[in-house]
N, C-alpha and C positions, 0 to 999 in steps of 0.2 A: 585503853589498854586491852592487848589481846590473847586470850588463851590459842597457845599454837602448838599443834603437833608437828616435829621434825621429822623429814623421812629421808636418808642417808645412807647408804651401805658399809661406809667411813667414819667412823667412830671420831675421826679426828674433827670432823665436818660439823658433829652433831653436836660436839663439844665447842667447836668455833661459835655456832648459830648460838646454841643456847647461853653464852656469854654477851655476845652482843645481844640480842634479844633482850637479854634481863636486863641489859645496860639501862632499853632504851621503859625499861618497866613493863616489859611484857609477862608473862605467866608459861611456861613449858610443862602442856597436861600430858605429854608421853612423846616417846620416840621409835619409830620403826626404821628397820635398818634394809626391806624389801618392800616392793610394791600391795604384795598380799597382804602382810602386814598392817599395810598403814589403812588399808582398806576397812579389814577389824578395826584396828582403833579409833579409826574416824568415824563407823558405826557408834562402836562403845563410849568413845568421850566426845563428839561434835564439837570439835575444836571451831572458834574462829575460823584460823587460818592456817593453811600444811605448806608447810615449805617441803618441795616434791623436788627429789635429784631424778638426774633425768635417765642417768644409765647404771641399774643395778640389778644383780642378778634375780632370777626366778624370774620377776615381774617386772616391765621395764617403768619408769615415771610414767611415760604416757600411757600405757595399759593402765593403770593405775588411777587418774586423772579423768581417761574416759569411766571407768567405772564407779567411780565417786561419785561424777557429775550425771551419771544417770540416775543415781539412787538420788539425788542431792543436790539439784539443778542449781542451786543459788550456792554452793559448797566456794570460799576465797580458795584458791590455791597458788603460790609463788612459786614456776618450775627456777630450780636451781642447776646450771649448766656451765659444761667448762667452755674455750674460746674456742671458735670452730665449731662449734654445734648449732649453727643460726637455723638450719635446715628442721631439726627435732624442734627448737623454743618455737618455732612458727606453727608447729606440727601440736606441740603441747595447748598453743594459747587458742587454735582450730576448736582442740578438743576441749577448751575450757579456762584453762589455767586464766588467770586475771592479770600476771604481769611475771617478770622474769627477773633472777639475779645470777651474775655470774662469778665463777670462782676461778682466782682468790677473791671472797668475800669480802667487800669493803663496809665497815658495818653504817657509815653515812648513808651507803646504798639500801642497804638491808632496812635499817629503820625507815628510810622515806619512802618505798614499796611498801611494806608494811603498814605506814598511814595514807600512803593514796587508796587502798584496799581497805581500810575501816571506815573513808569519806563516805 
């Protein structure tokens, strides 16, 4: 089981993830809804694992991702992307990310990322 920080600009998102998540018994230590954001929290609570959207405002996922993974080199992070965006997930997993989920969230998905990332 993993403690996970969500990063989402969409409140509806956050609320999705953090449902299925606990489904599958995981732990949600915070939620940022910008890339700046999740950067602090991820400082502040070292989550496991950030479930990182990929396009929100101020700071985009991958801005976000690479700076993480510089402070944080071993840091899991899941970019979350809608269809169409193959271009950025290739761009995120370059810059670190460990694996990708995309939306609409299927939570089967969601949980089997999640433990190929805790193996």
């Amino acid at each position: 089981m993993a403690n996970i920080l969500i990063v989402d600009d969409a409140k509806f998102m956050r609320l999705t993830l953090t449902k299925m998540l606990e489904n599958g018994g995981h732990t949600i230590v915070g939620e940022a809804e910008n890339g700046q954001r999740a950067i602090e929290l991820y400082r502040e609570l070292k989550p496991d694992i950030v479930t990182m959207d990929i396009t929100m405002p101020q700071m985009t996922g991958i801005e976000a991702v690479k700076a993480i993974m510089e402070e944080s080199p071993d840091a899991k992070i899941i970019i979350c992307s809608a269809l169409g965006q193959q271009k950025l997930v290739v761009e995120a997993i370059e810059s670190g990310a460990k694996d990708f989920i995309v939306k609409p969230f299927d939570e089967t998905r969601v949980l089997e990322a999640v433990g190929r990332i805790l193996k």
